[in-house]
Every structure is written in structure tokens, then in C-alpha cells.
Backbone as numpy.savetxt, mean C-alpha at the origin, in Angstrom:
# Nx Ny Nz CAx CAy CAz Cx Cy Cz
11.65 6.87 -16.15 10.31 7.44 -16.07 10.24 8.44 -14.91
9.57 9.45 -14.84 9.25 10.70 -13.85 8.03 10.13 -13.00
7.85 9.18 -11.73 7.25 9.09 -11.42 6.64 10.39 -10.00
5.73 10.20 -9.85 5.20 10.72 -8.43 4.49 10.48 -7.77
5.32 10.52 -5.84 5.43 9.75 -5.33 3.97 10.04 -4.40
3.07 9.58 -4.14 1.57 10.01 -3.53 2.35 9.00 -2.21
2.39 9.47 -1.19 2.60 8.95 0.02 1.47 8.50 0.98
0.95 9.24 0.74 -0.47 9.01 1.76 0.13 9.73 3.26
-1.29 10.22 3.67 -1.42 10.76 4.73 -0.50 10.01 6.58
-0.99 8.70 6.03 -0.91 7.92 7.12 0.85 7.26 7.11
1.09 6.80 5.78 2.52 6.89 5.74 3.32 8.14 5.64
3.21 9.28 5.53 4.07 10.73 6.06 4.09 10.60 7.60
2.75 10.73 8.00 2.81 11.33 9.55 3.21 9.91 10.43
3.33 8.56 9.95 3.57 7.36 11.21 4.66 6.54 10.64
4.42 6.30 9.20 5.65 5.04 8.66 6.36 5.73 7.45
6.69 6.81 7.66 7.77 8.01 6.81 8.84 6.72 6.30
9.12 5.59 7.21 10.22 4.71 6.14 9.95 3.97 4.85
8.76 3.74 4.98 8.18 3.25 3.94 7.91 4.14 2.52
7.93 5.19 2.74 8.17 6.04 1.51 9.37 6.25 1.16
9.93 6.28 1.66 11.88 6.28 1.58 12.20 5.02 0.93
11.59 4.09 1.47 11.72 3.01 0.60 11.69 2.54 -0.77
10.12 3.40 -1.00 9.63 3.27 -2.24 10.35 4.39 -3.27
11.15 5.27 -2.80 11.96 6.00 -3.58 12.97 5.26 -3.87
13.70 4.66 -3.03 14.94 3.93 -2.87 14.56 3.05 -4.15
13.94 2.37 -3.99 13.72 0.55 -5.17 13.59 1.51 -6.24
12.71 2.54 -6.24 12.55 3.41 -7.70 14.13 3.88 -8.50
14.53 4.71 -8.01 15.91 5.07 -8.08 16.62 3.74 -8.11
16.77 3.25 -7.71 17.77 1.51 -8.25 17.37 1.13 -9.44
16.61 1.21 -9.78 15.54 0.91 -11.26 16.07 2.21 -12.00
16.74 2.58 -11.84 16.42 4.36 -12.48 16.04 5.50 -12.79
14.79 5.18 -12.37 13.38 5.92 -12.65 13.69 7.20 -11.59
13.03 8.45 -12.12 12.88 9.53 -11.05 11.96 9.75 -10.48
12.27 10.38 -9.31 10.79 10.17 -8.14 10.68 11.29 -7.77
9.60 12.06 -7.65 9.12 13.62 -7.28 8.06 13.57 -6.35
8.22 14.36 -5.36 7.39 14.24 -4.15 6.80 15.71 -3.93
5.36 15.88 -5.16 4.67 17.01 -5.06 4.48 17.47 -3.46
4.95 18.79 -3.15 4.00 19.44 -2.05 2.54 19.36 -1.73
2.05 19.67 -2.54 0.73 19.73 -2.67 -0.10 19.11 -2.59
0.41 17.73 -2.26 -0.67 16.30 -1.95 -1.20 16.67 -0.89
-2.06 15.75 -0.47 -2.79 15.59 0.65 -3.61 14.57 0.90
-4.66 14.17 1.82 -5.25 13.17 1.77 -6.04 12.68 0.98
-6.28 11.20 0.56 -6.87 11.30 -0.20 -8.43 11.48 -0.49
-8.66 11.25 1.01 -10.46 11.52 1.29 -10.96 10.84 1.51
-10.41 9.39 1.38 -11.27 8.10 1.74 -12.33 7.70 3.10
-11.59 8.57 4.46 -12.02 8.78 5.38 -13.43 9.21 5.35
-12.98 10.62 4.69 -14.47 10.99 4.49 -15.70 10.51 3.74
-14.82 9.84 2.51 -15.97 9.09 1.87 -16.83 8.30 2.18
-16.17 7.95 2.74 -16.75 6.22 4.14 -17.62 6.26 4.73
-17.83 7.46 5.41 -18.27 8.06 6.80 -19.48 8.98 6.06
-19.48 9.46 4.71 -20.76 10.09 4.55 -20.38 11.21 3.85
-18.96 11.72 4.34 -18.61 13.83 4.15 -18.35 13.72 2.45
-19.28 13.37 1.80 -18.79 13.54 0.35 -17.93 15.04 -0.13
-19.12 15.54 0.40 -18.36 17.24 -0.13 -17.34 17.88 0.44
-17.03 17.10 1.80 -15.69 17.47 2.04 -14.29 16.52 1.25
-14.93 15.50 1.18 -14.01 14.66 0.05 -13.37 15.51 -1.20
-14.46 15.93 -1.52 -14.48 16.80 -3.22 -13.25 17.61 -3.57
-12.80 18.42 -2.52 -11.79 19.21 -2.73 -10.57 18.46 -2.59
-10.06 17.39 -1.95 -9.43 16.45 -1.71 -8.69 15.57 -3.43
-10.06 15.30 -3.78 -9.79 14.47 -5.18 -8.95 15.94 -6.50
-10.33 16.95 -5.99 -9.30 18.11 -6.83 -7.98 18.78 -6.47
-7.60 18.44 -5.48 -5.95 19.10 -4.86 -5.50 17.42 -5.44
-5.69 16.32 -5.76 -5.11 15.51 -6.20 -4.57 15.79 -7.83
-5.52 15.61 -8.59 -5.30 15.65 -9.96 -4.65 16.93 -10.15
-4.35 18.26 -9.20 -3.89 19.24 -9.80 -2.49 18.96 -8.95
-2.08 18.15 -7.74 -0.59 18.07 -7.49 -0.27 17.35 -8.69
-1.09 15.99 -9.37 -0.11 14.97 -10.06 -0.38 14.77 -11.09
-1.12 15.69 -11.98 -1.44 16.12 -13.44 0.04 15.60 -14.23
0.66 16.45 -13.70 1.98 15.94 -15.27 3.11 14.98 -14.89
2.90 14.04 -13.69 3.64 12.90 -14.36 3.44 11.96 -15.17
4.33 10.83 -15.58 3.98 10.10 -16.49 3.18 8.68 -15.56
3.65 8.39 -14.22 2.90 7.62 -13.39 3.10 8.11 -11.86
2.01 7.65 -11.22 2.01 8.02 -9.86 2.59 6.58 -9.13
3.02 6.66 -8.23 2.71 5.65 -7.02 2.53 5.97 -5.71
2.05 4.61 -5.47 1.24 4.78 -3.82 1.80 3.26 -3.33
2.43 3.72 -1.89 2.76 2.23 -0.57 1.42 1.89 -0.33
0.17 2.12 -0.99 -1.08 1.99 0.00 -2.26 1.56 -1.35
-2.83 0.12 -1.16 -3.64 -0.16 -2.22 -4.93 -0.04 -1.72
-4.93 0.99 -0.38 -6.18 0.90 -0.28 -6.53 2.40 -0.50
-5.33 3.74 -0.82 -5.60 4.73 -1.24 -5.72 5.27 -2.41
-5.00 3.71 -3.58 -4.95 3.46 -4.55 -6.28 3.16 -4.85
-7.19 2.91 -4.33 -8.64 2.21 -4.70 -9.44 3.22 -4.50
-9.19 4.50 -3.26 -9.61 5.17 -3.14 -9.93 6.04 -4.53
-9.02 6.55 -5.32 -8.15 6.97 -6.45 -9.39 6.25 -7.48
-9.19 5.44 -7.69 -9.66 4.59 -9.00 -11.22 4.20 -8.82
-11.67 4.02 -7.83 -12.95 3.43 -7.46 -13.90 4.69 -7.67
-13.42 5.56 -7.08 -14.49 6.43 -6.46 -14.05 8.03 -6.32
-12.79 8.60 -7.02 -12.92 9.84 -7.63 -13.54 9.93 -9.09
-13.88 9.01 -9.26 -14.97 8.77 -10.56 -16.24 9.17 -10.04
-16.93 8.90 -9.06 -17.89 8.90 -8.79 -18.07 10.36 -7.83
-17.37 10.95 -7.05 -16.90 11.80 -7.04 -17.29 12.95 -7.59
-16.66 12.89 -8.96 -16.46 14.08 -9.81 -17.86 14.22 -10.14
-18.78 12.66 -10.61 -19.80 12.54 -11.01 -20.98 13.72 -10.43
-21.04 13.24 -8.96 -21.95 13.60 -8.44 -21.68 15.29 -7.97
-20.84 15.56 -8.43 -20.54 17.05 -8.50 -20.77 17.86 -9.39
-21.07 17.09 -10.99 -21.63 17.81 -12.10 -20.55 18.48 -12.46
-19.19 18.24 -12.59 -18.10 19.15 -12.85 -17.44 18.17 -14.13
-17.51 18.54 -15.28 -17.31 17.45 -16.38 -15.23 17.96 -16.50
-14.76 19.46 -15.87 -13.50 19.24 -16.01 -12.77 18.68 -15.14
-13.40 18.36 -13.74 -12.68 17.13 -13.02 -12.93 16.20 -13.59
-14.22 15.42 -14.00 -14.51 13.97 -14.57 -12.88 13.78 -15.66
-12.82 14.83 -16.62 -12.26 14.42 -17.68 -10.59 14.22 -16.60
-10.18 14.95 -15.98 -9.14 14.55 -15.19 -8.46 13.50 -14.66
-9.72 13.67 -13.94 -9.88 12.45 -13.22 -9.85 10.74 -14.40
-10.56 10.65 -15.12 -10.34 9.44 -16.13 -9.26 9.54 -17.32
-8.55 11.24 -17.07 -6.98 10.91 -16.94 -6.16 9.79 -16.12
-6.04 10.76 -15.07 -5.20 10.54 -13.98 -5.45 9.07 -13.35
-6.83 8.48 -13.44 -6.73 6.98 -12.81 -5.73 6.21 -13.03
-5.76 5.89 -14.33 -4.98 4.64 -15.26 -3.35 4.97 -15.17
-2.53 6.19 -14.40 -1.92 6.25 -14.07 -1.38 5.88 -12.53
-2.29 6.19 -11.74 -1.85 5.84 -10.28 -1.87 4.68 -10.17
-0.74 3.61 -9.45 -0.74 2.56 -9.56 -0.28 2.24 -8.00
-0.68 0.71 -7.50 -0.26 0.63 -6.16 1.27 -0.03 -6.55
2.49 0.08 -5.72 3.78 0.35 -5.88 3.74 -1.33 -6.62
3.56 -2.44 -5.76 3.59 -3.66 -6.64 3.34 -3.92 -8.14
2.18 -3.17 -8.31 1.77 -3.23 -9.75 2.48 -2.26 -10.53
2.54 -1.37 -10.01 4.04 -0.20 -10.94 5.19 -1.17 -11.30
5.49 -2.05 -10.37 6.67 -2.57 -11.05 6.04 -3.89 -11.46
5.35 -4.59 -11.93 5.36 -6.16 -12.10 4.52 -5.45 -13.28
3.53 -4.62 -13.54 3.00 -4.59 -14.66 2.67 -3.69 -15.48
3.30 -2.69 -15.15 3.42 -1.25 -15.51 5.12 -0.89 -16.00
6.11 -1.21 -15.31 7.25 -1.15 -15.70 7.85 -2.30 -16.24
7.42 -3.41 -15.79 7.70 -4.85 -16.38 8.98 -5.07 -15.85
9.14 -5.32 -14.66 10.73 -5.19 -13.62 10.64 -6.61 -13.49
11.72 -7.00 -14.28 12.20 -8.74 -13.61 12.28 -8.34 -11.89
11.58 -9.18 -11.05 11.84 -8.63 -10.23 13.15 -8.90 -9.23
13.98 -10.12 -10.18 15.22 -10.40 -9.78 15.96 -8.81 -9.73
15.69 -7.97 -10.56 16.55 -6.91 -10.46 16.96 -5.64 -9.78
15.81 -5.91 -8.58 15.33 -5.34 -7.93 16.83 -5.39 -6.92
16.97 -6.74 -6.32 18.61 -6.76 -6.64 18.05 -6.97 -4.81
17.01 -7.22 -4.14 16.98 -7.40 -2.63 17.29 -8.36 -1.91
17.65 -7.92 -0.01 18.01 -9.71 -0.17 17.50 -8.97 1.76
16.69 -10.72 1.96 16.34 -10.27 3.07 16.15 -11.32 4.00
16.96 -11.74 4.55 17.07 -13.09 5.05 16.49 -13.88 6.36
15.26 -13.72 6.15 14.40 -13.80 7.47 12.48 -14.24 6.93
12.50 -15.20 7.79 10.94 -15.76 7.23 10.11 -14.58 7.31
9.70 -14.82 6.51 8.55 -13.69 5.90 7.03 -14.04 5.40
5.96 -13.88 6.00 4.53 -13.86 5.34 4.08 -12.62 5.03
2.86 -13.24 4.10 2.42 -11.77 3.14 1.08 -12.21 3.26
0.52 -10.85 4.01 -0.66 -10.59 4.34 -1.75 -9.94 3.08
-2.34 -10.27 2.30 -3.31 -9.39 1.01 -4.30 -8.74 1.38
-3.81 -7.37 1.50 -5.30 -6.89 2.15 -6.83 -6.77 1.90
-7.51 -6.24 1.99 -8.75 -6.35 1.37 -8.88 -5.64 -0.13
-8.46 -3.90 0.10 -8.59 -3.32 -1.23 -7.58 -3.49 -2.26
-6.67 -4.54 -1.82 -5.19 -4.97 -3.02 -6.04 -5.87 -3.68
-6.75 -6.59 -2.62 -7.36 -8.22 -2.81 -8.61 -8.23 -3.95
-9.65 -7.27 -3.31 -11.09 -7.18 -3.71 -11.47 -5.95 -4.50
-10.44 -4.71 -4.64 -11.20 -3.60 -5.30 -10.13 -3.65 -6.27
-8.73 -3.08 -6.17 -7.32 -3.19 -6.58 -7.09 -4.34 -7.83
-7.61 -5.71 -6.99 -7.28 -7.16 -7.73 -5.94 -7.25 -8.06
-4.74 -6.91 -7.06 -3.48 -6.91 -7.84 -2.76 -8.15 -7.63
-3.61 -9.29 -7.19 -2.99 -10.61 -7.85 -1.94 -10.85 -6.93
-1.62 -11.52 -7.56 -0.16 -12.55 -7.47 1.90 -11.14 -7.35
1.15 -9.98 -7.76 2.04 -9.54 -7.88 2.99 -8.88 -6.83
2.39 -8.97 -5.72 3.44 -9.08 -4.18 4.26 -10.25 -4.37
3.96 -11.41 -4.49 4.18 -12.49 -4.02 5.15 -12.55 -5.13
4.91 -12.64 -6.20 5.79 -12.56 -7.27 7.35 -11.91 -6.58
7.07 -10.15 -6.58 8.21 -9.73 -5.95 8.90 -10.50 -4.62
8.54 -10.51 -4.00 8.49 -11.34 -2.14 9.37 -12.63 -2.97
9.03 -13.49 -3.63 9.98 -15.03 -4.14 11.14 -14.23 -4.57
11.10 -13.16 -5.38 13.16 -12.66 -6.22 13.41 -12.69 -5.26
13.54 -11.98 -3.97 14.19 -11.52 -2.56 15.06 -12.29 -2.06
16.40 -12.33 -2.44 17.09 -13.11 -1.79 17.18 -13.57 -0.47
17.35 -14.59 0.10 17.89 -14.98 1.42 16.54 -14.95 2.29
15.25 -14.43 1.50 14.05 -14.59 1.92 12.83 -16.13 2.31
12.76 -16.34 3.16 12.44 -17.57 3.46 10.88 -17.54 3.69
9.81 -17.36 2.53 8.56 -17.01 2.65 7.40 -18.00 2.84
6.87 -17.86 3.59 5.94 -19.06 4.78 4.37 -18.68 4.02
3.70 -19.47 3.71 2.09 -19.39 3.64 1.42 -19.13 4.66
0.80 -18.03 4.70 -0.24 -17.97 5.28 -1.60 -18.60 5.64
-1.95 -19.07 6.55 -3.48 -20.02 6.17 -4.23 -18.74 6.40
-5.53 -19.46 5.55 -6.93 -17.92 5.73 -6.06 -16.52 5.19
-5.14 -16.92 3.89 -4.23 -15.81 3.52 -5.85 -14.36 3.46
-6.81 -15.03 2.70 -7.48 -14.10 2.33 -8.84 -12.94 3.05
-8.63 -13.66 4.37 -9.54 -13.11 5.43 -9.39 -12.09 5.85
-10.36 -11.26 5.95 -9.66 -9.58 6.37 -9.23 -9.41 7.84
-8.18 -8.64 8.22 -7.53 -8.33 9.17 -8.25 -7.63 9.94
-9.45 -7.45 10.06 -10.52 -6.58 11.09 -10.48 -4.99 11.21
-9.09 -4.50 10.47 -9.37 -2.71 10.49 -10.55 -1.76 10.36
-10.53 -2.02 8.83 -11.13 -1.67 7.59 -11.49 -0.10 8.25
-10.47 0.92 8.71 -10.69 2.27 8.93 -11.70 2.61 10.13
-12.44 3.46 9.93 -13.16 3.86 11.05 -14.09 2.49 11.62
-14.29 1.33 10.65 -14.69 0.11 11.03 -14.01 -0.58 12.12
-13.14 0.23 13.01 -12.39 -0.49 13.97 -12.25 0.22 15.15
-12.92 1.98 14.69 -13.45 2.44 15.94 -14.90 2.36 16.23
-16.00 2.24 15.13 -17.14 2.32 15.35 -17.52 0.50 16.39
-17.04 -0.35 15.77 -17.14 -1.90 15.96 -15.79 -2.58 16.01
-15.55 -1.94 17.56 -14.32 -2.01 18.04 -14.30 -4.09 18.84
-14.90 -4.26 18.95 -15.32 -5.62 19.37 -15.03 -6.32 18.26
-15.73 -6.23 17.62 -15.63 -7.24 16.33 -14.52 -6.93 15.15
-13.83 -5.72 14.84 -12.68 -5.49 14.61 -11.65 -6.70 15.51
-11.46 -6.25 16.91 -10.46 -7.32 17.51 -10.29 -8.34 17.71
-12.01 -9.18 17.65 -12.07 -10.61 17.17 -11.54 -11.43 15.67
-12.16 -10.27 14.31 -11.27 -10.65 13.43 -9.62 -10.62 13.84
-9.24 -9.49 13.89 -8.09 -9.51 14.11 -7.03 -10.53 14.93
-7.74 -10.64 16.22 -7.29 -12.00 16.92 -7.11 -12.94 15.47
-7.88 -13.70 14.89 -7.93 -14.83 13.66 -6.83 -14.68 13.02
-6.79 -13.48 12.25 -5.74 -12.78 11.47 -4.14 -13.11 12.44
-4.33 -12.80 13.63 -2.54 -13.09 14.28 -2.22 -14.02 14.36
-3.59 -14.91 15.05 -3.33 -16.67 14.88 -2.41 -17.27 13.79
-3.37 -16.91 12.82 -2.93 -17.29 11.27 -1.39 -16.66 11.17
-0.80 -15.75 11.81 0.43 -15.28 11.55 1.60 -15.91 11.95
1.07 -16.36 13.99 1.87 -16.60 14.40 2.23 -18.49 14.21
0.96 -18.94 13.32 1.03 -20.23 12.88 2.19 -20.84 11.64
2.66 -19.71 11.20 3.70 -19.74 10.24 5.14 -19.80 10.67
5.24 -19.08 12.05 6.62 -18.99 12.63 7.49 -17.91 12.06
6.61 -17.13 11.03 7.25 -16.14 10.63 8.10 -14.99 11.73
8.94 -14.08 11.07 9.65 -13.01 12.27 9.22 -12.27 11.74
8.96 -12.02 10.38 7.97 -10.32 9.61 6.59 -10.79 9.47
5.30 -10.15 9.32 4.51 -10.37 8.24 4.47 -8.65 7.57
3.79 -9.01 6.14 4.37 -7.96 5.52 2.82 -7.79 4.78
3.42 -6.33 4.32 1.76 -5.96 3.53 2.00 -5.09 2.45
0.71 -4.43 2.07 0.78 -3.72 1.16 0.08 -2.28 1.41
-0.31 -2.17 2.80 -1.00 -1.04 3.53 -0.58 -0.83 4.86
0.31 0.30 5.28 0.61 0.44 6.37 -0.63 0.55 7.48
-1.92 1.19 7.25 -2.91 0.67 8.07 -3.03 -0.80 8.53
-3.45 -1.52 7.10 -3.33 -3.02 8.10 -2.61 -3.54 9.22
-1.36 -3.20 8.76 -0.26 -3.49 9.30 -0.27 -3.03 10.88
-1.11 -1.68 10.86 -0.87 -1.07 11.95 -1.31 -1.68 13.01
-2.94 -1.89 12.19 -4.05 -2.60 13.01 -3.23 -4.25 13.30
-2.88 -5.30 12.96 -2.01 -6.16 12.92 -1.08 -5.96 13.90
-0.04 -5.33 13.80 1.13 -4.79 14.36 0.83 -4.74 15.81
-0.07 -4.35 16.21 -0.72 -3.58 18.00 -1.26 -4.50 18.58
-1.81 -5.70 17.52 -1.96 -7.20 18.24 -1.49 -7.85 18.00
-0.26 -7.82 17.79 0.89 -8.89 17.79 1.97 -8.51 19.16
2.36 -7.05 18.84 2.67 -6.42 20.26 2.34 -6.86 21.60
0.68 -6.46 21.46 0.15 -7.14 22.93 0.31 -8.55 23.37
0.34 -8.74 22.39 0.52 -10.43 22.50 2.18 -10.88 23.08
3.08 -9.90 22.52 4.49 -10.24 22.79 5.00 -11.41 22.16
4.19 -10.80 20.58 4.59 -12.56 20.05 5.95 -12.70 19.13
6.73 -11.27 18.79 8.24 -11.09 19.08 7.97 -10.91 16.97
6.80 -11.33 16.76 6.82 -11.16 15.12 6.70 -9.40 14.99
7.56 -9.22 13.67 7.20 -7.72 13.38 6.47 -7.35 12.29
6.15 -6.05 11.51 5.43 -5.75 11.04 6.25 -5.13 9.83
6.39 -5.64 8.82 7.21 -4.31 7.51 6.32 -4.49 5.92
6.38 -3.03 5.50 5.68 -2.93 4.48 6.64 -3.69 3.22
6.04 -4.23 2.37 6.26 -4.92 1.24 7.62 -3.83 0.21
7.30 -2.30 0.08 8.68 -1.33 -0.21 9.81 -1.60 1.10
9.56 -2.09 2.04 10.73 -1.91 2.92 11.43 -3.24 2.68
10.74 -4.36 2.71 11.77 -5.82 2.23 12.46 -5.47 0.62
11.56 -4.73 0.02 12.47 -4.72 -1.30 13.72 -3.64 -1.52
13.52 -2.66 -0.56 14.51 -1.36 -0.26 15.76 -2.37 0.34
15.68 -3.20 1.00 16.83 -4.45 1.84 17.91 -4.43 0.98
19.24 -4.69 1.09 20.01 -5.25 0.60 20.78 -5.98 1.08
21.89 -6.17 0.44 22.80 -6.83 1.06 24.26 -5.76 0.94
24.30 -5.19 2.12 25.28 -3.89 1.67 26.61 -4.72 1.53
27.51 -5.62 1.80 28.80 -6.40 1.54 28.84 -7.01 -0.07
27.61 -6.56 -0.78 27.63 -7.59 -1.91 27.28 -5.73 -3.00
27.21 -4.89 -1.87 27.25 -3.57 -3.42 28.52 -2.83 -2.97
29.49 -2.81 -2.16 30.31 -2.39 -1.88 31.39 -2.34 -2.83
């Protein structure tokens, strides 16, 4: 399949490995991966915050970078939601019926990278062929969890992973305190969730916790740091990019 690869803003400019990643597992699968120029953000920022009409042009530089593949993917289910939720609404309130029709193209194609493969490509995910030998928890973020709904299908992948030793999370489903500019406006109460959220991390004994949004992660990541609690932070494409290089040699 000709996929293309929507990186997101935040994974180009800070966690560039994580897209490398998600090419990597693609290409092992076979599939081809194309990394339009022409992307850009997806606007969510602005949406959030009020700038609809600066959003607008955003959703239309989207559908015209990734018009002719056969699927998109995204490391990020919360830019994925961005995508599906609310360039619908979007287009709406713009009165432009040839974005609308685009746009309810292009949704049902962009998929967040988990669900591209567990239910879109239908990837045993034994074949994925990873092996990663270190306790591991899996964090569900809010828009995988609550807008996304993509289930069980991290976790699914996360069990094939060889040599992977994966720990439950308690309060798996509590939000991690980011939630975007919600962590500069209500910077207090952002770091109190968040505190909860590390607790719960470092209660597992895990050495990764892992996600499905390099934001979370980020927000996560910077209080685990401070803490010096020696756990790290990797996106859910980077445990599956893993191998075992002595066993493909």
C-alpha cells in the first residue's frame, strides 16, 4: 500500500525518531511510505484556543498534501482526532462545500499508526517481527482513549513484542495533565495531575512507559526527569521499530 506519512509538527521539530520509526515497521510490512513536503500543522493549537480562521488554511494545505494516497498515518492520536473530529466542522463553518466533500474523503483514511496496522491492514502483529526486552507500560492517552476510541489496539501490538515484559498500569485511564496549551494556561493543576500520572508509573517498576503521543510523553517525560526516577519515555513506533539485530543477520 502507498501510505503517507503525516508526522506532525511536534514529532519533526523534537522526536524526528519516532517518525523514522514509523517508516521503518511500515517498510518491514512492505508497504510504501511517502513523506509529502507540503504538510504542516495540523491546527489543533489553534482550534483550541479560539483562531478558527487561522486553523482553516491548515486543514486545506492538509487534504491538498494527502489527497492521493491510499492511507495516511500519524505517531499522534491526538492529531489524528484533530483530522477526524473537527476538519469536519471546520470546513462546515466556512461554507466551502469543496473542502467539506474532501475532507469526508480524506477522514476515513487517516489513521493513528496502531489502528493502521491492527485494523486497517490487519497485521498479525507477531509479524511485526519486534523484540524489546525491557519492562514496559502503556500509557492511553486521552484523544486515543476518548475521541480516537482505539481500544485495545496498542496493547494488542505491545503483547507480540518479544522479550517485552509489560506491567499494568493502575489509573491506566486518567489523563496525564498536558492536554496542550491546558498546561500553560493551568500550569498548577496540569502538574498535580501529572504528579498522579508518574506515581502510577513509577508503581509498576517499569524502565519505559510508552505512548501513543509524543506530547504526552513529553509532558510525562520532564516529570519523571525531575524526579530522577531513571524511567524513560518511548513512543509506541519506536518499541515496534526494535529488533533483535543477531536474529536478522
Amino acid at each position: 500500500m502507498r501510505i503517507g506519512l503525516f508526522v506532525t509538527c511536534l514529532t519533526d521539530t523534537m522526536f524526528p525518531e519516532t517518525g523514522k520509526a514509523v517508516v521503518a515497521v511500515l517498510e518491514r510490512l512492505g508497504h510504501q511510505v511517502e513523506f509529502p513536503a507540503g504538510q504542516a500543522c495540523c491546527g489543533q493549537m489553534h482550534f483550541n484556543t479560539g483562531y478558527r480562521a487561522e486553523a482553516l488554511p491548515m486543514a486545506r494545505r492538509y487534504v491538498q498534501a494527502f489527497g492521493g494516497y491510499e492511507a495516511i498515518v500519524t505517531p499522534s492520536a491526538s492529531c489524528a482526532s484533530m483530522v477526524h473530529e473537527y476538519y469536519p466542522t471546520l470546513a462546515a463553518e466556512a461554507g466551502d462545500e469543496d473542502l467539506a466533500r474532501a475532507v469526508d474523503e480524506i477522514v476515513p483514511r487517516t489513521h493513528e499508526l496502531s489502528v493502521l496496522l491492527t485494523e486497517v491492514l490487519n497485521v498479525d502483529p507477531r509479524d511485526i517481527n519486534a523484540y524489546f526486552p525491557h519492562r514496559v507500560t502503556y500509557h492511553p492517552t486521552c484523544h486515543g482513549l476518548r475521541m480516537l476510541k482505539i481500544g485495545d489496539a496498542p496493547y494488542r501490538l505491545l503483547r507480540a513484542v518479544r522479550g517485552i515484559d509489560l506491567a499494568e498500569l493502575p489509573e491506566a485511564e486518567a489523563c496525564c495533565g498536558f492536554g496542550g496549551t491546558f498546561a500553560v494556561k493551568n500550569a498548577e493543576v496540569s502538574a498535580a495531575i501529572c504528579a498522579d500520572k508518574v506515581a502510577a508509573i513509577r508503581q509498576t517498576q517499569a524502565e519505559f512507559v510508552c505512548a501513543t503521543d509524543n506530547s504526552c510523553l513529553m509532558h510525562i517525560g520532564g516529570a519523571l526527569s525531575r524526579q530522577r526516577s531513571g524511567v524513560a519515555t518511548m513512543h509506541l513506533a519506536q518499541i515496534l521499530a526494535s529488533t533483535d539485530l543477531a536474529s536478522t543477520e
